[in-house]
VOTOR-837780 format. One line per 3 residues: for each residue x, y, z of C-alpha. Coordinates in Angstrom, 3 decimals. Layout:
! residues N
X,Y,Z | ...
END
This chain:
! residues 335
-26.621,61.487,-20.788 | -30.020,62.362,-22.034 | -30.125,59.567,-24.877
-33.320,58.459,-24.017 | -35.211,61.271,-24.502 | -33.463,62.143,-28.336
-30.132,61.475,-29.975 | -28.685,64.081,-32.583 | -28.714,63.396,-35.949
-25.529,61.210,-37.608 | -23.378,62.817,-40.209 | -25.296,60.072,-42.543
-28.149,60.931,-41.718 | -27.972,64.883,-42.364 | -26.253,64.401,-45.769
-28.906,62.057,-46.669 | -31.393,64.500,-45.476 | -29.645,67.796,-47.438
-29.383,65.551,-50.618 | -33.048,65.200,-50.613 | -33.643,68.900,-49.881
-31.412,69.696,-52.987 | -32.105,66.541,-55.631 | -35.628,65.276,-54.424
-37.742,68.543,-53.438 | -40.889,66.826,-56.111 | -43.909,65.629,-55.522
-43.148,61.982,-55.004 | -47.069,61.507,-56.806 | -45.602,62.739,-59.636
-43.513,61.493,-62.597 | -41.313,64.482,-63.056 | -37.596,63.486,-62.570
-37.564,65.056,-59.323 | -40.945,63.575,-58.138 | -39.749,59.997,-59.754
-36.097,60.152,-57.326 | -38.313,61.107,-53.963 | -40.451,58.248,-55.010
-37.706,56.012,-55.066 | -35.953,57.453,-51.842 | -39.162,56.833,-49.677
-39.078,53.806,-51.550 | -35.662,52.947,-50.436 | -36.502,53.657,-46.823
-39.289,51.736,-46.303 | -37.074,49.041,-47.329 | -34.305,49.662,-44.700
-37.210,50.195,-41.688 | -38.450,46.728,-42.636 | -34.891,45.038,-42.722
-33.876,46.878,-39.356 | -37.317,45.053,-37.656 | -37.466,42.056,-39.553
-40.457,43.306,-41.314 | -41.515,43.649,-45.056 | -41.718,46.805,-46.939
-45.094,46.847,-47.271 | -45.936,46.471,-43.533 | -44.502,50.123,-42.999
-46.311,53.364,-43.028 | -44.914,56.335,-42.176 | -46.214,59.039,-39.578
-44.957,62.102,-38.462 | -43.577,60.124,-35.216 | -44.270,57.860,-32.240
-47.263,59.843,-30.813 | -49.119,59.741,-34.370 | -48.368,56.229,-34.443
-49.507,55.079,-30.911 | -52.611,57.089,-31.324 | -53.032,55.884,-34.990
-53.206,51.855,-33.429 | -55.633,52.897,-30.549 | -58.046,54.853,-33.514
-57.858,52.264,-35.487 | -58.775,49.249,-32.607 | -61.522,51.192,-31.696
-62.823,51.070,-35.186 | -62.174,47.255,-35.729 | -64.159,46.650,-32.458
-67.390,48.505,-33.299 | -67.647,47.290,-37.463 | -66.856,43.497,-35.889
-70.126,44.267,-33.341 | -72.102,45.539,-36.641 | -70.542,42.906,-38.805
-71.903,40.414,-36.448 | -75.034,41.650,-36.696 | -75.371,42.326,-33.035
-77.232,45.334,-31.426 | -76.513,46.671,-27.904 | -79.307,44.631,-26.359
-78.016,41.329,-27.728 | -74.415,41.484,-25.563 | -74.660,40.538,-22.241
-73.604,42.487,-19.022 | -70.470,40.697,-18.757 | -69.472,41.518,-22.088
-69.934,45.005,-22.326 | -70.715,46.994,-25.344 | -67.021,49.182,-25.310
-63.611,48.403,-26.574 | -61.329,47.015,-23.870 | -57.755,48.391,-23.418
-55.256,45.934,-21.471 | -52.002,48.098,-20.773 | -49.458,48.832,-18.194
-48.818,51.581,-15.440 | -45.105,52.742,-17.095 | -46.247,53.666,-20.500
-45.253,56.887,-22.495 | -47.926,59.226,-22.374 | -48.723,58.961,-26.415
-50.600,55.297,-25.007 | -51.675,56.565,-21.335 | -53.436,59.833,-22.185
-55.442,58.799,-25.419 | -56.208,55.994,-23.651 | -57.776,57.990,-20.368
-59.508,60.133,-23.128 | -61.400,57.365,-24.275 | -62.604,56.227,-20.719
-63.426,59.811,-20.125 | -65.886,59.942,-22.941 | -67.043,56.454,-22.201
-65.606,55.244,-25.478 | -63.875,52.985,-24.174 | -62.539,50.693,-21.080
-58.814,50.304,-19.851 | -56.815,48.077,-17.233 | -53.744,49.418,-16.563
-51.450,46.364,-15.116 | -49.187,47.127,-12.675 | -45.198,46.139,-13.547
-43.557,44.149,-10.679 | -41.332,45.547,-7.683 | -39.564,42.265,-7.982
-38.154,42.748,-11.774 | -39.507,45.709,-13.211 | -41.191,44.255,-15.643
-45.599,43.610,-16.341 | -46.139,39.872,-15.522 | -47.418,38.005,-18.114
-49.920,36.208,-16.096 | -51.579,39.778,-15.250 | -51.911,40.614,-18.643
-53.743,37.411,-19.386 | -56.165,37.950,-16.235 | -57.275,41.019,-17.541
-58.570,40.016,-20.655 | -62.627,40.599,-21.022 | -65.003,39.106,-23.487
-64.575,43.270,-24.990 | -60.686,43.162,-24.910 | -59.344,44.111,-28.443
-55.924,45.780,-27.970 | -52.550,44.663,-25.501 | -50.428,47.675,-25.655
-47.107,47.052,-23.744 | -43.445,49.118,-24.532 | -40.752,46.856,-25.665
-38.388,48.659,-22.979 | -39.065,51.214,-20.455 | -37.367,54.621,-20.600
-36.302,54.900,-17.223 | -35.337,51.737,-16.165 | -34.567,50.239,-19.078
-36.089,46.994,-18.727 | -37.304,44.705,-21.492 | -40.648,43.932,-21.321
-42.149,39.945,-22.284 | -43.333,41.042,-25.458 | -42.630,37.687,-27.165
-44.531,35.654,-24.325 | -47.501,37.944,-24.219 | -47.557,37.684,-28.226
-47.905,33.833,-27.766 | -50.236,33.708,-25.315 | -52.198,36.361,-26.969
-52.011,34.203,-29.653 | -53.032,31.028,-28.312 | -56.109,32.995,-26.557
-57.390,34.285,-29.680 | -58.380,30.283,-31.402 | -60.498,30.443,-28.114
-61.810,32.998,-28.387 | -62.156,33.065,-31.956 | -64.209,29.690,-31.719
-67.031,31.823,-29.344 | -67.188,34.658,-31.770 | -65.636,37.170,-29.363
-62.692,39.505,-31.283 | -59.657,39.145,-31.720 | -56.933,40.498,-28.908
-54.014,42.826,-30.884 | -50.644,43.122,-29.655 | -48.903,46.265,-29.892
-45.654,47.122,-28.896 | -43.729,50.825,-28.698 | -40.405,49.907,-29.677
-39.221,53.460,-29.580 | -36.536,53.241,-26.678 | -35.260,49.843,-27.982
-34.296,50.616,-31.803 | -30.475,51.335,-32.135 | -29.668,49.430,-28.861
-30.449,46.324,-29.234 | -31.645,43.880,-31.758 | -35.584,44.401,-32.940
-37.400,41.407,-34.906 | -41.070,41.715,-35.576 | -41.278,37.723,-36.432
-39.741,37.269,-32.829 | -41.931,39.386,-30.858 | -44.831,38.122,-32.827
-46.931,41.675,-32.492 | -49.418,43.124,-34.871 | -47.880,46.222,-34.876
-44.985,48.218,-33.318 | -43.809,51.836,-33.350 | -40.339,53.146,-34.447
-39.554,56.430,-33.647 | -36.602,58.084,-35.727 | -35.154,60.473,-33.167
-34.588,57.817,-30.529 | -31.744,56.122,-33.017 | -29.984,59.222,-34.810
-32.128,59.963,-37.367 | -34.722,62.929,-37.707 | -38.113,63.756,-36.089
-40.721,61.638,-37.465 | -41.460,57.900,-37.149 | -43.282,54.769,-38.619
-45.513,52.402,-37.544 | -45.079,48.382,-38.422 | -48.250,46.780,-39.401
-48.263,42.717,-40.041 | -50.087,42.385,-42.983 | -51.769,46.128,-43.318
-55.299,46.098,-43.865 | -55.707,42.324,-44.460 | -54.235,40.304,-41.598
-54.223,43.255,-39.523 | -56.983,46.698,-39.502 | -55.765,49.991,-39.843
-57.787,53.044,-40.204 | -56.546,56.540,-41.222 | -57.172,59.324,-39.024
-56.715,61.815,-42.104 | -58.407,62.127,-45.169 | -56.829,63.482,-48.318
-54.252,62.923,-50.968 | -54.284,59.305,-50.529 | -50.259,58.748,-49.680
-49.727,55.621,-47.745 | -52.072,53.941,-49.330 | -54.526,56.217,-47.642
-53.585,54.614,-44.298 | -51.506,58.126,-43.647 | -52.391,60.853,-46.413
-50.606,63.881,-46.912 | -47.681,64.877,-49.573 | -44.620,62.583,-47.671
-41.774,64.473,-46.201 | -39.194,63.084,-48.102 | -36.087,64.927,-46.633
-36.646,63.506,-43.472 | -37.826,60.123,-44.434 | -34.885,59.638,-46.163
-32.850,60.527,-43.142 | -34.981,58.022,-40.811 | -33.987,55.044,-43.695
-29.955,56.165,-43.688 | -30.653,55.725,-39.189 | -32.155,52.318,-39.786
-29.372,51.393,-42.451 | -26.684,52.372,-39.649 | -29.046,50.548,-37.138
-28.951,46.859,-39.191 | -24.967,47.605,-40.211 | -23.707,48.261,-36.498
-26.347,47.244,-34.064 | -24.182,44.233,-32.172 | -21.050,46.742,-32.266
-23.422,50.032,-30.611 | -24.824,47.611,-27.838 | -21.872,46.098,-26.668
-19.957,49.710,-26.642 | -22.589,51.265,-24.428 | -23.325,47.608,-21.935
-19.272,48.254,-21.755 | -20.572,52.345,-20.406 | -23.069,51.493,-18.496
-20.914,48.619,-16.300 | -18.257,50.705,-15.941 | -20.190,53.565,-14.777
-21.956,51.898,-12.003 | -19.154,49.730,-11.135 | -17.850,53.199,-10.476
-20.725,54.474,-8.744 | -21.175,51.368,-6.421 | -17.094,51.569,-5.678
-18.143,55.260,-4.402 | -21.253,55.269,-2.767 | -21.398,51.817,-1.494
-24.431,50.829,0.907 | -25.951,54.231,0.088 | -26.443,53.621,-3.597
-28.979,51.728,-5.213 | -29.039,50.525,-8.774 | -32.563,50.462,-9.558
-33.211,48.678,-12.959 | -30.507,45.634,-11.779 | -33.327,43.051,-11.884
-31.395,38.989,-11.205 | -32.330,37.527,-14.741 | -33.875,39.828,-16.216
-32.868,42.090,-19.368 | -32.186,45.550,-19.938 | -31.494,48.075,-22.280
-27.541,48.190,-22.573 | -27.365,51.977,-22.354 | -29.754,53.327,-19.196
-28.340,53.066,-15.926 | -31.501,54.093,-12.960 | -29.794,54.689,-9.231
-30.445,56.329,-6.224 | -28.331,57.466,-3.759 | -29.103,57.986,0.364
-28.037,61.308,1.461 | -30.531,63.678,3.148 | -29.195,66.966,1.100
-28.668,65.492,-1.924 | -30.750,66.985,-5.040
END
């Protein structure tokens, strides 16, 4: 019942993470025979996380989870704004009022806190500027329309979940790509930056079908725990460090093409590729086994309760994540 907050690990998943402990504990830098098999095994899983999304294999680094990767796309946006001000040759004094010499943030009120609280950081230390758009009472979802209003001259990042936790509504992420998209020849023609598109597609992996070409986003988050597999996560970036920035937050070793340093954690990398090889194999056949759970369940709860119960996330028309069911029921001593 508590799904959406973690999943335990799948039999698949474990043995692929104790065969790592046992036959891959080396260096994967190295060219030992050990370090040369965890090579291959992060290798291998890079691989499946791009084929679950859509993706290519290159396009993937991995973090140590959702939070590192949410935080990792707002570091490195903030960095893309100011060398594009330098680049440009501009000084404070040369942008206008209306332009504004911070980084503008266009999100949403629902977020997970790994986008809302680095985000209120920034304004805090006037590093930044965000809009937070409200969603709609009518569907649950941001409007596209909003999203587009709040664009500024300074705007470089749209941050918007794929599907909400608690409702479980699927947000317009393909629209807002496109008209993102469309925006940016605009602007692009006036010299004013680029708008990103991110999208945390942690609650969405493992319950319904995730394409990156679809959703058209510069980068999205996958988060391992949310679809059976272990504790850390990746982050999908189209075309990392040429079509789209990325800037490390760590300096060392130079793993991940120094986008993510650090010696990798190949136990549980290995586990997160077996989850997104289960994910591509039986993705149609998980969704329609838990839509089939969730009708029952509040066909029950409505046969029940009747008038007094509410089914919050039931928007007319308008998607939802085929395992969260959001109710309330009327009842003055109910808890």
């Amino acid at each position: 019942m508590d799904y959406n907050a973690t999943t335990p690990l799948e039999p698949e998943v474990i043995q692929a993470v104790t065969e790592a402990m046992k036959e891959a504990w080396g260096n994967p830098s190295s060219s030992y025979v050990a370090g040369r098999k965890a090579k291959d095994i992060i290798n291998t899983a890079r691989a499946s996380l791009a084929k679950m999304i859509g993706g290519k294999p290159q396009d993937i680094i991995f973090t140590s989870g959702g939070t590192e990767s949410n935080n990792l796309v707002i570091h490195s946006t903030v960095r893309c704004f100011h060398e594009q001000q330098t680049l440009q040759g501009r000084t404070v004094d040369q942008i206008s009022p209306e332009e504004g010499t911070r980084p503008h943030f266009i999100t949403c009120t629902v977020e997970h806190d790994s986008i809302r609280l680095p985000l209120e950081h920034l304004v805090e230390d006037q590093v930044a500027e965000v809009t937070f758009v409200p969603v709609s009472k009518v569907n649950g979802q941001v409007e596209v329309e909003d999203i587009l209003a709040a664009v500024r001259p300074t705007t470089c990042l749209v941050t918007i979940m794929l599907a909400n936790n608690e409702t479980g509504v699927i947000m317009p992420i393909s629209e807002i790509s496109r008209r993102i998209k469309a925006l940016n020849q605009i602007r692009a023609a006036s010299g004013l930056p680029r708008v990103l598109v991110h999208t945390d597609a942690a609650q969405a992996l493992g319950k319904r079908r995730v394409d990156v070409e679809d959703l058209g986003v510069d980068f999205l988050t996958i988060v391992g725990h949310k679809f059976y597999g272990p504790r850390i996560g990746a982050l999908y970036v189209r075309g990392v460090g040429k079509l789209t920035p990325l800037y490390p937050m760590l300096f060392g070793g130079g793993q991940e093409r120094n986008f993510r340093p650090g010696t990798e954690n190949t136990p549980m990398i290995a586990g997160l590729g077996k989850a997104a090889d289960l994910v591509s194999e039986n993705c149609e056949t998980y969704e329609a086994h838990m839509r089939d759970i969730r009708d029952y369940l509040e066909e029950r709860l409505e046969a029940e309760f009747g008038k007094r119960i509410h089914l919050n996330s039931r928007f007319p028309g308008v998607e939802r994540l085929p395992n969260t069911c959001n109710f309330s029921i009327q009842g003055s001593q109910l808890r």
